[in-house]
Each structure stands twice: as structure tokens, then as C-alpha cells.
VOGU-3710 file (C-alpha; in Angstrom, 3 decimals, decimal comma):
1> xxxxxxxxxx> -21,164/-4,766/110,304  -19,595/-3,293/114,070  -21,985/-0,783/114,115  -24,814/-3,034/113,410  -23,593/-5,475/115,883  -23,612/-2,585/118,399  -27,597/-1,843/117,639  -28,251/-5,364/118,172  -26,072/-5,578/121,525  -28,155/-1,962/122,156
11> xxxxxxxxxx> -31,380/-3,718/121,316  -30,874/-6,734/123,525  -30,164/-4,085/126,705  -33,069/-2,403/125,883  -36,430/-3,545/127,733  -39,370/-4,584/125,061  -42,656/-3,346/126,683  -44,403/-6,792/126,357  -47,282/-5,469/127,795  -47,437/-2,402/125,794
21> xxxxxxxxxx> -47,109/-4,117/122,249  -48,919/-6,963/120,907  -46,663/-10,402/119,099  -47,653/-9,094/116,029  -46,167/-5,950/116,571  -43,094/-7,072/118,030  -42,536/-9,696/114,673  -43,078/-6,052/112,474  -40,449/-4,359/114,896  -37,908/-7,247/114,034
31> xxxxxxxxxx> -38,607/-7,312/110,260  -38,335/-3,690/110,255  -34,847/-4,375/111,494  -33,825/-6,606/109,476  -34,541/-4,306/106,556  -32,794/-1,433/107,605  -29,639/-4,283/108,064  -30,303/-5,345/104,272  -30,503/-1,127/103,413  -33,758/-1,367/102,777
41> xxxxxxxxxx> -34,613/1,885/104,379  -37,930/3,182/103,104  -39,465/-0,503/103,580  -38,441/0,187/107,299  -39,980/3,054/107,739  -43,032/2,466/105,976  -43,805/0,087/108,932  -42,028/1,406/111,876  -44,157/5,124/111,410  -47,488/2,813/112,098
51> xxxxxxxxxx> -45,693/1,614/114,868  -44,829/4,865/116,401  -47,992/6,393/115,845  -49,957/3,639/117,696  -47,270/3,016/120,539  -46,226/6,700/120,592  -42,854/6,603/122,722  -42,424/3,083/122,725  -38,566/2,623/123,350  -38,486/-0,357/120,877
61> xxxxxxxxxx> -40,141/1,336/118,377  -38,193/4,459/119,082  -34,570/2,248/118,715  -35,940/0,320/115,279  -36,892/4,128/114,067  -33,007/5,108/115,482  -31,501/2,346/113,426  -33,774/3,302/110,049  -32,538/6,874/110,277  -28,878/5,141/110,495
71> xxxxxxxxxx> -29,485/3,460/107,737  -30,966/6,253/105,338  -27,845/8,265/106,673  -30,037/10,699/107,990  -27,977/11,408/111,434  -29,963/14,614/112,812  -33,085/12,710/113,412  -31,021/9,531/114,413  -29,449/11,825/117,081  -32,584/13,378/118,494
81> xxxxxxxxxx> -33,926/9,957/119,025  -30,598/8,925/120,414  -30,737/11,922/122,492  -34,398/11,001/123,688  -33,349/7,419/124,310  -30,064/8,755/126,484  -32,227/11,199/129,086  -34,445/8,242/129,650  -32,311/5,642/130,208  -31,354/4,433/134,251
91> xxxxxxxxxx> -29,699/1,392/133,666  -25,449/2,377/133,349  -24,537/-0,605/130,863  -27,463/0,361/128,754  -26,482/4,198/129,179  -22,620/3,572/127,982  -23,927/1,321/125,275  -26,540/4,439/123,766  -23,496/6,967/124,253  -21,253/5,220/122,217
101> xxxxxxxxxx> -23,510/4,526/119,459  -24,416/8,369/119,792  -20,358/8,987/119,222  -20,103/6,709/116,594  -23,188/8,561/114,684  -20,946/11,539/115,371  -18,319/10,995/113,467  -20,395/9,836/110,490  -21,364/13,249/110,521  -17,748/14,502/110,579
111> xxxxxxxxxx> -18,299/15,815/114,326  -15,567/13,972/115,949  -14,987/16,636/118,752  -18,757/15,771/119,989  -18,203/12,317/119,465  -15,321/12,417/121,586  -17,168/14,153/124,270  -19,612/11,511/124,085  -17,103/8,692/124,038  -15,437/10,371/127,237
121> xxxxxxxxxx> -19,089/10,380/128,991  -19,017/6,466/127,807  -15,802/5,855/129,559  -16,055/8,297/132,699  -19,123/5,427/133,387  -17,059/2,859/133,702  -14,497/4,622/135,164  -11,654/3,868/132,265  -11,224/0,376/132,110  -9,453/-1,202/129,855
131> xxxxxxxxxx> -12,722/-2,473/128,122  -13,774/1,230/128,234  -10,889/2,317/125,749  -11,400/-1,072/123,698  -14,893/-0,178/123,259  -14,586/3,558/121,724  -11,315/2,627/119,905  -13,139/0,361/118,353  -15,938/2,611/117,154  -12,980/4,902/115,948
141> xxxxxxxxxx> -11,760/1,909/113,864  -15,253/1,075/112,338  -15,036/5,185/111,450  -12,444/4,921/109,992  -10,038/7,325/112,445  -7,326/4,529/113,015  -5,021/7,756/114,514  -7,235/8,298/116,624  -7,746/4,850/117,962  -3,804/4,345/118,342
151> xxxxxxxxxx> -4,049/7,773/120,357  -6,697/6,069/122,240  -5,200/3,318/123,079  -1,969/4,855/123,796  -3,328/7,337/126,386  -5,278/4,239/128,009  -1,291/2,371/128,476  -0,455/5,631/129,792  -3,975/6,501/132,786  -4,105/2,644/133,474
161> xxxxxxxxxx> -0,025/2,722/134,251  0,503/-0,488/131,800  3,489/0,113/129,598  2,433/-3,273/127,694  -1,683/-2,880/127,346  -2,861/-2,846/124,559  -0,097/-4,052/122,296  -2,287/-6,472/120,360  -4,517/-3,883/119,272  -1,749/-1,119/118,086
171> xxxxxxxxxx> 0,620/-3,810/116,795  -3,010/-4,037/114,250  -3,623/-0,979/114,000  -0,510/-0,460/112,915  0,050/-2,879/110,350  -3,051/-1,404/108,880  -1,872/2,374/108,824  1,293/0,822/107,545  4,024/2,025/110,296  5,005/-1,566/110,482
181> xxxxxxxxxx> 7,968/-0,364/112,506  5,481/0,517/115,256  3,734/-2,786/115,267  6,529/-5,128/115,264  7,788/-3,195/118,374  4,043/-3,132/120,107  4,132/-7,246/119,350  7,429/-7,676/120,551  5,766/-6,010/123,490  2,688/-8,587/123,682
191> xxxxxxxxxx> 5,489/-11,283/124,213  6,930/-9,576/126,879  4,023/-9,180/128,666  2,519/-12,937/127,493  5,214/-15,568/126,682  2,291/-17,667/125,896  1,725/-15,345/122,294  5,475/-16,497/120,899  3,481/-18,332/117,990  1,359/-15,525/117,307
201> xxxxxxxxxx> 3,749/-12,650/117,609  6,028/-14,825/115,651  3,192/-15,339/112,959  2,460/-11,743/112,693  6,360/-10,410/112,399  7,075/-13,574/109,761  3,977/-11,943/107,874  5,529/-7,839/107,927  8,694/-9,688/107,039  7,154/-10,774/103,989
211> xxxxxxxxxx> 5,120/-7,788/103,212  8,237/-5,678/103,184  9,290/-7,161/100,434  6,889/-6,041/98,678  6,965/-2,922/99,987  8,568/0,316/97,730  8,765/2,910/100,674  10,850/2,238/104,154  8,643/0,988/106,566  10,940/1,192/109,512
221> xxxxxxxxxx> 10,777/-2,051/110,511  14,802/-3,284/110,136  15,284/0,145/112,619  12,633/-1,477/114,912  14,114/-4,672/114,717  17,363/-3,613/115,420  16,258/-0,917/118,131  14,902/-3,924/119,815  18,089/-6,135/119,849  19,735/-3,223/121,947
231> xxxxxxxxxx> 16,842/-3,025/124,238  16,589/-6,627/125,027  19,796/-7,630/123,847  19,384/-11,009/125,858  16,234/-11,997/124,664  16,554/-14,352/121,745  13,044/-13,433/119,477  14,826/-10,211/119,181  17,709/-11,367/117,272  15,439/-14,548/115,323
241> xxxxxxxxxx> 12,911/-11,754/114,150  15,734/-9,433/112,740  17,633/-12,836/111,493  13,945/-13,292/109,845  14,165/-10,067/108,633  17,747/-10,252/106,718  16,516/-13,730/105,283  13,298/-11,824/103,449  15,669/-8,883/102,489  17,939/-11,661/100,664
251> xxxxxxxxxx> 20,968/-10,981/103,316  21,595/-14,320/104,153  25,280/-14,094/105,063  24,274/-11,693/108,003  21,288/-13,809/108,746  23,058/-16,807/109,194  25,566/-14,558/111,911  22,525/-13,531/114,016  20,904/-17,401/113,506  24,263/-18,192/115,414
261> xxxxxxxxxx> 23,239/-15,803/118,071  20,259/-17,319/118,847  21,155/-20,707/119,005  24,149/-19,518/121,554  21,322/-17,818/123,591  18,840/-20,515/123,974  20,788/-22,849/124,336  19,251/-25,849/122,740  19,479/-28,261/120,146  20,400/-25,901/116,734
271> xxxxxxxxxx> 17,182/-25,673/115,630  17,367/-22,421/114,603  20,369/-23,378/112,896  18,238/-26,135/110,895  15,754/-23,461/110,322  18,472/-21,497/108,731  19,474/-24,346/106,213  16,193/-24,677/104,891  15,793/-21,230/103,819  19,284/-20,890/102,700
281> xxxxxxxxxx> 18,460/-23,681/100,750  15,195/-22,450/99,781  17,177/-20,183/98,313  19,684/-22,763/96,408  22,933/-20,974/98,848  24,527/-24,542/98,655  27,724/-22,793/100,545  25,802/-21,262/103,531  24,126/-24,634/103,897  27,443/-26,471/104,433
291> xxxxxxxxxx> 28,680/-23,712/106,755  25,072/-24,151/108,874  25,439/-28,047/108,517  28,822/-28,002/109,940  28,478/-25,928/112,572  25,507/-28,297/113,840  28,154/-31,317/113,505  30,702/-29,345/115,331  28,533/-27,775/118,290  25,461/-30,066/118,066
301> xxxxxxxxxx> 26,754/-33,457/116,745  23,845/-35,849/118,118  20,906/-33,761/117,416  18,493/-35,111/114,834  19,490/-31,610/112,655  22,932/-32,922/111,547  21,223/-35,572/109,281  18,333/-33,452/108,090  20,610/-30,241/107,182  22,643/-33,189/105,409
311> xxxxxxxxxx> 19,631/-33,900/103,319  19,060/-30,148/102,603  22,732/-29,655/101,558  22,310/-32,570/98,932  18,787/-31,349/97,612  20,709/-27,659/97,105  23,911/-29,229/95,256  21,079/-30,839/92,859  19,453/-27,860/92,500  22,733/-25,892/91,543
321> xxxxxxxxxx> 23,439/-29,162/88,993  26,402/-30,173/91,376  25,380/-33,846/91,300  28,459/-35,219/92,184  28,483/-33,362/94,917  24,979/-34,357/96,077  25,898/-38,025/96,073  28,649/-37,784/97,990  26,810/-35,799/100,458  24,287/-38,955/100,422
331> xxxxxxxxxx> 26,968/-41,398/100,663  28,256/-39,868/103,995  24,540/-39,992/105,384  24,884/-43,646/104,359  28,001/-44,236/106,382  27,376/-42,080/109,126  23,665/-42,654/110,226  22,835/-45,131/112,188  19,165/-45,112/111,265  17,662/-47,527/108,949
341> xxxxxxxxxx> 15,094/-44,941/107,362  18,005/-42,344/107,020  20,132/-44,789/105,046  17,144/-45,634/103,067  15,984/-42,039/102,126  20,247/-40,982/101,113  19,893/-44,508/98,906  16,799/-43,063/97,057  17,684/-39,665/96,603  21,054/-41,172/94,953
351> xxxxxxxxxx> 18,999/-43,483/92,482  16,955/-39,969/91,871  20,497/-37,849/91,459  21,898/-40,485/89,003  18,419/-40,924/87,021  17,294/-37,010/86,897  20,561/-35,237/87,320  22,986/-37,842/85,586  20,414/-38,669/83,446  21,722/-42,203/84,213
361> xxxxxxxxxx> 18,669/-44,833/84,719  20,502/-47,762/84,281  22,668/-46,744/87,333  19,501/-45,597/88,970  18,079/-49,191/88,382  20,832/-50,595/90,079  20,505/-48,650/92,699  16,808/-48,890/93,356  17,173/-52,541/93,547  19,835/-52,691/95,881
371> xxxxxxxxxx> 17,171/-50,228/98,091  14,479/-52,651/98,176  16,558/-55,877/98,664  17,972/-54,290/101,699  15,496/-52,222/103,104  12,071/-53,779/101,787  9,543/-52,414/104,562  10,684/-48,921/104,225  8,353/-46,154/102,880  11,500/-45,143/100,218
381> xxxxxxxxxx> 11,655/-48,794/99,018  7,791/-48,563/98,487  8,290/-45,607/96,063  11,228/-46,945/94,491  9,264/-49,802/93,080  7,248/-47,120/91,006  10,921/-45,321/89,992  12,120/-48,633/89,011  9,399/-48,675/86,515  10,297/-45,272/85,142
391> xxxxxxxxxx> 13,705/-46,532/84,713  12,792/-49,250/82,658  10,860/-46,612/80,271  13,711/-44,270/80,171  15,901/-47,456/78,774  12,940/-48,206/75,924  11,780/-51,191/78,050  8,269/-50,229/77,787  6,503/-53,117/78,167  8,491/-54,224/81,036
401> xxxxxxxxxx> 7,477/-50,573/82,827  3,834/-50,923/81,772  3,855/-54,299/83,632  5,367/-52,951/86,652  3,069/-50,008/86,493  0,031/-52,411/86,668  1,276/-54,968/89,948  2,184/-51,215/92,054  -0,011/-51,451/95,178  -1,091/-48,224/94,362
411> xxxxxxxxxx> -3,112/-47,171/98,076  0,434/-48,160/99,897  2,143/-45,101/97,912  1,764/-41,322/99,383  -0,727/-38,827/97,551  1,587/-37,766/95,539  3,192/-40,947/94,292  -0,385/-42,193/93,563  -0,971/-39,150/91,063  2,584/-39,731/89,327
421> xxxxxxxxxx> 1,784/-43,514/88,630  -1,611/-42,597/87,028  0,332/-39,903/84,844  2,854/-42,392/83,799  0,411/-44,978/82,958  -1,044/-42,137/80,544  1,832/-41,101/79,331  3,099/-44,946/78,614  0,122/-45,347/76,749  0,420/-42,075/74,725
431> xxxxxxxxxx> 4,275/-42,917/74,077  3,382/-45,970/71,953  -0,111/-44,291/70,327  -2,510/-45,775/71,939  -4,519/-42,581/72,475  -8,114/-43,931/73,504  -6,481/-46,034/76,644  -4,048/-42,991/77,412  -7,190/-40,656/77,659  -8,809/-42,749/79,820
441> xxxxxxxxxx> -6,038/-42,989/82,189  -5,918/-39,189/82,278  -9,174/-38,859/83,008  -8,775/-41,282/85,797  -6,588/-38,856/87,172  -8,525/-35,723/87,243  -11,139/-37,658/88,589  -8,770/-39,070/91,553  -7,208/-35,833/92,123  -8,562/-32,931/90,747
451> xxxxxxxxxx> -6,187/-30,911/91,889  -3,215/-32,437/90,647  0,292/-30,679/89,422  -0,310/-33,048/86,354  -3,885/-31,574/85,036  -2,596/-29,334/83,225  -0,531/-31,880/81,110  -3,625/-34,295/81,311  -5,903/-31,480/79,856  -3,015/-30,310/76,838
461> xxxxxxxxxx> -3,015/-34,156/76,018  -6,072/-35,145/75,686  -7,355/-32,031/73,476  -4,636/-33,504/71,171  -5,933/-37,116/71,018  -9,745/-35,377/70,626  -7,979/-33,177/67,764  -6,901/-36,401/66,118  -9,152/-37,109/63,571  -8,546/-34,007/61,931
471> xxxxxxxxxx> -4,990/-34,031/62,466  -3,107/-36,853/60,428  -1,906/-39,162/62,120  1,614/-39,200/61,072  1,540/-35,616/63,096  0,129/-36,616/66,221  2,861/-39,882/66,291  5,537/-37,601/65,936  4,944/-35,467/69,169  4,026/-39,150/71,126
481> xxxxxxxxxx> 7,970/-40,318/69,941  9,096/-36,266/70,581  8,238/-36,959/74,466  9,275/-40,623/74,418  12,602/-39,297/73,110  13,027/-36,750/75,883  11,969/-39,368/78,363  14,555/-40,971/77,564  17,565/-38,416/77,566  17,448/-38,386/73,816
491> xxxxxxxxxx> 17,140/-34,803/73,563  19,074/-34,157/70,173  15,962/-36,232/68,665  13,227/-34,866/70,514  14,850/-31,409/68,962  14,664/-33,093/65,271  11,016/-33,790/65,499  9,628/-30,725/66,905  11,566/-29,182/64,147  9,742/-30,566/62,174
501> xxxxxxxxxx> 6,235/-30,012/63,800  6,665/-26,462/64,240  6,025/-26,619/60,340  3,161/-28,321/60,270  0,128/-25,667/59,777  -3,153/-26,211/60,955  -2,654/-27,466/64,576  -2,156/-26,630/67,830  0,728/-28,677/67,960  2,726/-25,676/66,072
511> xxxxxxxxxx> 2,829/-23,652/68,943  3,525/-26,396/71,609  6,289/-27,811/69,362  8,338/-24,135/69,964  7,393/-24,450/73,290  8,958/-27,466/74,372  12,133/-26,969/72,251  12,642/-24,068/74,332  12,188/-26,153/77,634  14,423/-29,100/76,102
521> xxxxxxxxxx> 16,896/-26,239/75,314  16,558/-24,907/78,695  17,140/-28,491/80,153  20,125/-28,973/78,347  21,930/-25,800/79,067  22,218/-23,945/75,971  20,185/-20,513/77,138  20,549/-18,546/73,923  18,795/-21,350/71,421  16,340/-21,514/74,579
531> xxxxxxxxxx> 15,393/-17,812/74,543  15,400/-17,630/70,503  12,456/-20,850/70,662  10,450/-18,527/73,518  10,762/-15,534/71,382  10,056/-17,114/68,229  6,592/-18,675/69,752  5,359/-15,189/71,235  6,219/-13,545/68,163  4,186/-16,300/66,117
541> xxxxxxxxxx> 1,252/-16,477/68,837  1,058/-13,709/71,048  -2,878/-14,639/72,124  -1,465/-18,052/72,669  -2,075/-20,548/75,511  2,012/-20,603/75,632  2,812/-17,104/75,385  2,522/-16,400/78,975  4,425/-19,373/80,212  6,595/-18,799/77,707
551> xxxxxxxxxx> 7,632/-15,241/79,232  7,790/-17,221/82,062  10,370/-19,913/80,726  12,116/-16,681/79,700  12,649/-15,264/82,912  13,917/-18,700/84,307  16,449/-19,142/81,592  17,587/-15,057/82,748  17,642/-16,392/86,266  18,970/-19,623/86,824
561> xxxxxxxxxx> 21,420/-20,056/83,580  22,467/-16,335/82,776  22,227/-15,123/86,403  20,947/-11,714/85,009  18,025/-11,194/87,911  17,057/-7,687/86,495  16,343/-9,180/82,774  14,606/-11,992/84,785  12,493/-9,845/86,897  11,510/-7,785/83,671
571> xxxxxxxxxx> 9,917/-10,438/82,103  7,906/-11,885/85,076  6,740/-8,231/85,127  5,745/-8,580/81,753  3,705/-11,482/82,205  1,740/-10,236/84,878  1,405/-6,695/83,017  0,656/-8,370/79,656  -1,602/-11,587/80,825  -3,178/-10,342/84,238
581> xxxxxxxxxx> -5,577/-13,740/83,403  -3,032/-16,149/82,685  -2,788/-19,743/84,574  0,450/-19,467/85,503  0,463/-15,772/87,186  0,480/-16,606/90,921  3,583/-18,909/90,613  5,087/-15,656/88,571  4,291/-13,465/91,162  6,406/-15,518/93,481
591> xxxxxxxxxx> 9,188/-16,206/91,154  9,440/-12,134/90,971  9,052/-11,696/94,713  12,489/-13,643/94,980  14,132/-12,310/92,478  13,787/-9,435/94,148  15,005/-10,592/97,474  18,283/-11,866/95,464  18,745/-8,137/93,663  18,361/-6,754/97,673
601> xxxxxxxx> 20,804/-9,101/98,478  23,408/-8,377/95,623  22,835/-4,818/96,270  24,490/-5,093/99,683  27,497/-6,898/98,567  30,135/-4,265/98,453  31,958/-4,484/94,841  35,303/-5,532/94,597
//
């Protein structure tokens, strides 16, 4: 596509001999064109010999011919004409243009000491500017000689006397030839020279970050990153990008040492430090995100941070099941902040702690409604009223919850909010049997939101209810009381029933009934019976729908309850290996990129 680009650039330089050539003969000129841009080579020529033979010489014919030959790949005659085209032309621009698509032809032939003697005539016209060297790098690129263009561009820095030119273009070049050591140092370079590029540099070095991880050879970019720190020890990127750096890598503990750095260098508000809380929680480090919350408290105690690292620290105590801990966490936002929307949020996320950690929703109830009495015009009090409701149907009270369901101003909740009501209303309705309204309601939803985290559950659900009148009915009721169970903490009888579905032959309902014993094993805690239902249900239906997330499920139990990363990361491997098509394999792929960051990061941890 650049080389075509350059013909066209070429052809609009070039005069068109009006007076020579008739309309008609121009409109066959372009069509021949635009068939040698398609590859449709012989149709060119089949028109532009007529051409040449009636207009013999014609320098638009002669270029359209040029472009044909490019096209079949047949470079000698391409060159003569180029050659022809060169000794005529007067005009300079034109004359650089021609001499550089002459080059370029050049190294399609392999030639690339006459195409650099060409390229040099290019540039000696326009006296080596720095759009002289951008110009034949690039036709170096669109060849394919990406040394050569660094070299290029390198000697350019050198003649022009501009130690920072051209460090856009390496730091790319770079990252494509892979020395991502060399272009995180020419970046770090373009912000030198252009403090107005911090958010692109910055993009660019988060992305090698990431790519390292993924990465089985050393790239050089932690020496880089390092090498810059002692070159421009005061400048603060320096130390963020290499405390980026140790965050992908999984070091957090030195991360959150050179995070401190920065914040002492730029003096501000600790919002690096905030940054630093959200990835350490990202990563569920509930410890480092106390030590980064307290430091804001003691060195930044009226910034904005203190309450939202505060927030983080109680979302990564739930995470790591330390719910106690997480609601005291809230109850010191509570007492501390004096904002209205804070106290309202740390209210909420303790009704959510007590009702999906606790697995309390009678204590959640309470504390819902004393959100809404006291804060009634916040956005948290807004969702609570639909939580409320999903109390009530976690106690049995599901008539009460279908009625609240139904008086929800549903366009006054957020996106999300409005797709977990519609679910719920579903799912009520497939709790108590009544299939026909519940698939209705789920069909609402895929129509509302196509996109939703909950069509995939929609979809499962209503093939069952369209199964049903094969199925009897007794066997489809079970599974409805199996999920009304585990809605409401009853797990021990959610575990009864699919026991006894995963014996009933003939239905799909077999294989989901191992599945989500193994999930309500996993939920409880007990890993072993967890892995023995995941096991079981690839043994039994290895072309399954569930096999795949069951592999899955596997590698969470080996993560998250038997903190044994290596067993984790071997069966994420295996799911990707095994079901390259499976739904669930981009989430995998992520779930194995940070399991890998957290084997990095146990690697460096000297043993006791």
C-alpha cells in the first residue's frame, strides 16, 4: 500500500499532456491504474500497449506502463522506464519523487547497494533534511530492511547534529525488530525533546511493559529502564516507567519503593501512590495496599487518594475472604469522611460484604435500609433498592422481591444495574417454574443488551426450558430449586439435588449438574471435592460445552485456594492447547498472563 501511495503521489507530480491525449484516453489511463492496484496486471497492459503505441512517449502513459511492470514484478522493464522518466524530468520534487521509487524497485530486486545510491541522489536533492531521511527510511521499511532504516535514521541524528531526531520513528522500529530495550530508551528520548508526548511515550512503554510478559527471551528493557534512572536520575518518568516495569514483572514490593520515589520527586498529591494501590490491588496484595494507603494518610492526608485507596483496601480484603476486615475498613470511611457520597458508597459496600461475603442478607437488609433512609438521593441508595430486593429472595421472600423488582425505576439505575434487574426478574421466574415468563424476560435482556456478562446464562437457560417437553418435568424443577437453594446460601442442598441430576441420562442437565457442584464446591472452600466434580465432568464429556470452562474452574481452584500457580498455569495452558475455539479462551489467556507475573514475582523472593 506505501509503494502504491508513492505512484499516486508520483502520478499527481507528473504533468498529463491534455493536449496530447483525448478524455477518453485519459479515463483508460486511470482504469488501467486501478487494475494494476487490484493486481490485475495483464488487464493493464492489454490497454496501456494501445496507449503507448498511439501516444508513443507519452509520460502518463509511460508512468501507468511503469506501475503495470511493478505490478507483474517485472523490475528490468519497470527500471528502464523509470530510467527514461528520470533523464527527462526538470522539475526537483518530481525528480526526488522518481528516484526514490527507482530505489525502492531496487531492493525488490535484491539490489540494495543501487538502491542506496539512488536513495543518496534522492536526498543529496534536498540537501538531507530531515524529511529526506524520513522519506527513504520509509521505503526501507515498506522493503522490508528495518536495519537499515534504524541505520538511516541514526546517521540522519548524527549529519543533522540532533541527538533526539528521530526518536519516534526508531522507538517503532524498534519495537518491531523486537530490541525493545532500544525503543523504550529512543521514547524516553521523544519526551525529552517534547514534554508534550508524556501520554504517548507513556502509552507506548505501558504497552512493552506488557508485551514482556509475554515475552520468553530478554528483551533488555529492565537494563534500559534502569540505565535511564542513572542518566536522568531526577526526572520522575524514569523511575514511574521502571516502577511500571516491576509491577508487570509481578515485583510489587520493589515497585511500590520506586512509586515512593516518584511521588517524593514531583511533588504532588500521591497520585502515583493511588496508582500503586490499584494495581497492588489488582493484584489482591491486601498488605501493600495498606502500606500505600497509609503512607497517603501520613504524607498526603487531605488529598482525595486517602478515601479512594481506602475503598481499594476494602475491595482487596473481600477479595482475599477477609470480610471482617473489609467492614471495618468501611466503617472508618464512615467515620472519617466528611462527604455524603463517600459515607454512602462504605454503607453499600458493607450491605454487599455482609450479603456476598457473610452470606448474611438479613444483615444486609438492615443495612440497605438504613442507606436509603439516610441518604435517599444518592446514586448508592438508588442501587440498593434493587439489592434490597435480592435480599428478600435470598431469605425465600419471593414474592415480596418479585414486587420490588417490578416498582424499580429501572432508566434511573447505571447500565449495569439495568442488566442485573432483568436477569433477576428471569431468574425469579425460573426459581418458582414458571419457564414461559422467565424466557421471555431473558430474551428481554439480550435484546436490551446484547452484550451482556449474563447471555451466556440467559442462552444455557432458556435451551433448558425449550428442552422441556422432552425432559420430565420433575427434572427440570429440580435444577430451578438447585439454584434457588444456592441463592440462598443453602449450599449443602443445592449439593443434594445435583447429586441427584448428574444421574439422570438423557439431558444436558447431566453435564451442567457436575459443573456447578464443582463451582458450589469451589464457593464453599473445599478444593479437593471441587477438582474431583471438574475432573469427573471432563472425563464424562470431553467434547462438552463445560469441559473447557471446566479446565478453567480447575486452574482457579489451583490458584486462589491451593496457591499452587504452576498447577494453575498448566491447566489454563491446557485449555487454550486443547479448545483453541472455546468461549471462554480470551479471559484464560489473561488469567495465565498473571499467573505468570505472580511465578516472576515468587521467583525473586529469596527462600528462607
Amino acid at each position: 500500500m506505501k509503494r502504491t501511495t508513492l505512484i499516486l503521489l508520483i502520478a499527481g507530480l507528473l504533468s498529463i499532456q491534455l493536449l496530447a491525449i483525448t478524455h477518453r484516453q485519459v479515463e483508460q489511463i486511470k482504469e488501467a491504474e486501478q487494475l494494476s492496484a487490484q493486481g490485475k496486471c495483464k488487464q493493464a497492459f492489454h490497454i496501456l500497449t494501445k496507449l503507448d503505441t498511439l501516444e508513443p512517449g507519452n509520460v502518463q502513459v509511460r508512468f501507468a506502463l511503469l506501475n503495470a511492470y511493478v505490478c507483474a514484478k517485472d523490475f528490468a522493464a519497470a527500471l528502464e522506464i523509470i530510467n527514461g522518466l528520470i533523464d527527462q524530468e526538470t522539475n526537483p520534487a518530481r525528480h526526488l519523487a522518481l528516484l526514490i521509487e527507482k530505489g525502492r524497485i531496487l531492493l525488490r530486486q535484491g539490489e540494495k547497494e543501487a538502491a542506496e545510491m539512488s536513495f543518496r541522489a534522492a536526498m543529496k536533492l534536498e540537501r538531507k533534511t530531515p524529511e529526506s531521511y524520513r522519506k527513504v527510511a520509509n521505503a526501507f521499511v515498506s522493503a522490508g530492511y528495518y536495519t537499515d532504516a534504524a541505520r538511516l535514521y541514526l546517521e540522519g541524528r548524527e549529519e543533522l547534529n540532533n541527538p533526539t531526531l528521530f526518536a519516534a520513528e526508531l522507538g517503532h522500529l524498534y519495537e518491531v525488530m523486537r530490541n525493545y530495550g532500544e525503543a523504550v530508551r529512543e521514547y524516553f528520548l521523544l519526551l525529552v525533546a517534547d514534554s508534550t508526548q508524556v501520554r504517548y511515550v507513556g502509552d507506548r512503554i505501558s504497552a512493552l511493559n506488557a508485551r514482556v510478559v509475554e515475552e520468553r527471551f530478554d528483551t533488555g528493557l529492565e537494563t534500559a529502564l534502569t540505565g535511564l534512572i542513572k542518566d536522568f536520575p531526577q526526572n520522575k518518568y524514569a523511575h514511574k516507567y521502571y516502577a511500571d516495569f516491576l509491577v508487570s514483572a509481578g515485583r510489587l514490593e520493589e515497585a511500590f519503593q520506586r512509586y515512593l520515589l516518584v511521588d517524593n520527586l514531583e511533588q504532588g498529591d500521591g497520585v502515583e501512590i493511588l496508582y500503586f494501590c490499584k494495581l497492588a490491588g489488582e493484584h489482591g496484595d491486601y498488605r501493600l495496599v495498606k502500606q500505600a494507603r497509609d503512607y497517603l494518610i501520613d504524607n498526603h492526608p487531605r488529598s482525595p487518594g486517602v478515601s479512594a485507596a481506602a475503598f481499594i483496601l476494602g475491595e482487596t480484603y473481600f477479595a482475599n475472604r477477609l470480610y471482617g476486615a473489609a467492614i471495618t475498613v468501611y466503617e472508618e470511611i464512615i467515620a472519617q469522611s466528611p462527604a455524603p457520597r463517600d459515607i454512602a458508597e462504605a454503607t453499600f459496600r458493607i450491605g454487599h460484604t455482609r450479603f456476598k461475603g457473610l452470606r448474611d442478607p438479613q444483615g444486609a437488609l438492615d443495612v440497605y435500609r438504613e442507606l436509603t433512609a439516610r441518604y435517599p438521593t444518592t446514586a448508592s441508595a438508588g442501587i440498593a433498592a434493587l439489592i434490597i430486593a435480592d435480599c428478600h429472595l435470598a431469605l425465600g421472600e419471593a414474592q415480596t422481591a418479585d414486587s420490588l423488582y417490578q416498582v424499580i425505576p429501572f432508566n434511573s439505575l447505571p447500565h449495569k444495574y439495568q442488566e442485573q434487574l432483568l436477569f433477576r426478574r428471569g431468574e425469579l421466574q425460573f426459581y418458582l417454574g414458571q419457564y414461559d415468563a422467565a424466557r421471555r424476560s431473558y430474551g428481554d435482556l439480550m435484546q436490551a443488551f446484547p452484550r451482556s456478562i449474563y447471555v451466556n446464562d440467559c442462552l444455557r437457560r432458556m435451551m433448558l426450558i425449550t428442552e422441556h417437553p422432552d425432559m420430565e418435568e420433575i427434572t427440570l424443577r429440580l435444577y430451578s430449586e438447585a439454584l434457588y437453594a444456592a441463592f440462598r446460601f443453602e449450599y449443602d442442598s443445592s449439593l443434594v439435588i445435583y447429586g441427584i441430576l448428574k444421574n439422570r441420562l438423557g439431558t444436558m442437565l447431566r453435564e451442567i449438574a457436575w459443573y456447578e457442584a464443582g463451582e458450589t464446591y469451589e464457593l464453599i472452600g473445599q478444593p479437593v471435592k471441587a477438582l474431583a466434580q471438574f475432573d469427573s465432568l471432563i472425563a464424562l464429556f470431553p467434547e462438552g460445552f463445560y469441559a473447557p470452562l471446566a479446565l478453567e474452574k480447575k486452574g482457579d481452584v489451583y490458584a486462589e485456594l491451593l496457591d499452587d500457580q504452576q498447577a494453575a498455569r498448566q491447566m489454563y495452558e491446557t485449555v487454550l492447547l486443547d479448545y483453541p475455539q472455546g468461549l471462554n479462551v480470551e479471559e484464560v489467556r489473561r488469567k495465565l498472563l498473571r499467573t505468570d507475573a505472580i511465578i516472576k514475582h515468587e521467583q525473586t523472593i529469596p527462600k528462607s
